[in-house]
N, C-alpha and C positions, 0 to 999 in steps of 0.2 A: 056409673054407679059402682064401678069394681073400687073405688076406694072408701067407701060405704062403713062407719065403723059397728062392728056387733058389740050387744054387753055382755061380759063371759062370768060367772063368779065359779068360783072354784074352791073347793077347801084342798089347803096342801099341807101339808104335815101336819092336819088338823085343828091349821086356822084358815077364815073363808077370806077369799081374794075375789075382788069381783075388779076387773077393769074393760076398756073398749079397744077391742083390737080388731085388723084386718080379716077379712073372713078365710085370708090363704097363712094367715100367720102360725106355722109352725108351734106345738106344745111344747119342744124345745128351745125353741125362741122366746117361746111367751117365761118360759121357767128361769131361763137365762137373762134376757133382756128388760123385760116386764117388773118381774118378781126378783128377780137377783140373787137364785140359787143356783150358782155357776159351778156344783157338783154333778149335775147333770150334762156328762162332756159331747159334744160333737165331733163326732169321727169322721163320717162316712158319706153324712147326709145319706142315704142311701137303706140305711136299715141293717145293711149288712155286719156292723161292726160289733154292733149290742151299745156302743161304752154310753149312748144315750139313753138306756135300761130305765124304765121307773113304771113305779104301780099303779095300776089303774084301777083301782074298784078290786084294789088287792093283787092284779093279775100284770104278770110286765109285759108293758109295750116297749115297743119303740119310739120315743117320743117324736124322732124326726121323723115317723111317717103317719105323724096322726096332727090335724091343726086345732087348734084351742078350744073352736070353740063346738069340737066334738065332744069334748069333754066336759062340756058346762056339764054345771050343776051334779058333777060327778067327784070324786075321791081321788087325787093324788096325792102319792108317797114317792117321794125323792130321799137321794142317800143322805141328805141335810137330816131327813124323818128321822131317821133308823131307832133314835134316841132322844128321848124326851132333856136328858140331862147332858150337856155339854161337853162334862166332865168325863162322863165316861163315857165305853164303846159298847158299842151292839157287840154281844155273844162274836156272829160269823167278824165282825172287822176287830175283833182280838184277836182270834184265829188266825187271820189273815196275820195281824203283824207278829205276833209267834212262830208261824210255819215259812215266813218269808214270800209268802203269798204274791207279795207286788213288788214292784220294783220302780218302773219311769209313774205308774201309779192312774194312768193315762184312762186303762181303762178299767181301773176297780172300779166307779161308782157301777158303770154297769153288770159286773158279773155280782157285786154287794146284791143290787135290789135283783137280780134273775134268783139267785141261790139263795136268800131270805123266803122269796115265793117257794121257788122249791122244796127248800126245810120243812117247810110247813105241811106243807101235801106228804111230804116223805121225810122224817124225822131218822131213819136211821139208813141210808142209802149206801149201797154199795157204788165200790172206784167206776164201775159202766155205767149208773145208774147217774153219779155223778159228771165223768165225762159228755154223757152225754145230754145232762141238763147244760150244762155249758159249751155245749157247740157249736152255738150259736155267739158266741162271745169271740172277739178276737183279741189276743193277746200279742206284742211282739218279742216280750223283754224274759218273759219266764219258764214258757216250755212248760208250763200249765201243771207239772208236778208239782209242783209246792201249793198252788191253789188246790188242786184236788185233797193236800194234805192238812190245809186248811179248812177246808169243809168237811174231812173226817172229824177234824177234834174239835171243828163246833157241833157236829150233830153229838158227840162223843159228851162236850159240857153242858148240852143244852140238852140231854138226855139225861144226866145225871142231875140239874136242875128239878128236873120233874119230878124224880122218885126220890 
């Protein structure tokens, strides 16, 4: 019975997905292979990298170390989400491409959906405040200066959005 299929439904970027997957099948799999939002990257398998980052009920996991169908009937947001309109970018991923933020680009989706959670809870964060919401992230290509200056001048426009 270990290949036994469950029914998962899932709303992800706020439309609902309901399919039958394995009960060991990876939320990163299911997003990637299932669904076919292949912004949600695989690093590490392991958890440690971050680049597989995405919101859970608003809050980022790791997808590769949670399986699908923990997630039924729960809320995901992928870096596909960030924006309802195509065209244009979420606030932090103009930042990102202004400040020079990324480079091999490998593992923005994950630091995108960790530092959108973050913004939110802390709207105007200082550079510690910011390092270390991303220390959990691994970068190899930037030296993470330029992200953290990224995340100043989104909290920076998306502060002056508000007032």
């Amino acid at each position: 019975m270990l290949n036994e299929l469950h029914t998962v439904r899932l709303t992800i970027n706020g439309k609902l997905f309901e399919r039958q997957v394995e009960p060991r099948t990876l939320l990163s799999d299911f997003l990637r292979h299932d669904i076919g939002l292949t912004g949600t990257h695989v690093g590490c398998e392991h958890g440690v990298c971050g680049a597989c980052t995405v919101l859970h009920d608003g809050q980022p996991v790791r997808s590769c170390l949670m399986f699908a169908v923990q997630a039924a009937d729960q809320t995901i947001t992928t870096v596909e989400g960030l924006t309802e309109n195509l065209d244009e970018l979420h606030p932090l991923q103009q930042a990102f491409w202004d400040s020079h933020g990324l480079q091999c680009g490998f593992c923005t989706p994950g630091f995108l959906m960790t530092l959108v959670a973050f913004l939110k809870s802390n709207p105007d964060p200082s550079e510690h405040q910011i390092r270390a919401a991303i220390s959990g992230n691994l970068c190899r290509c930037t030296g993470y200066q330029n992200i953290v200056k990224a995340v100043q001048l989104a909290a920076e426009r998306m502060q002056a959005e508000v007032a």
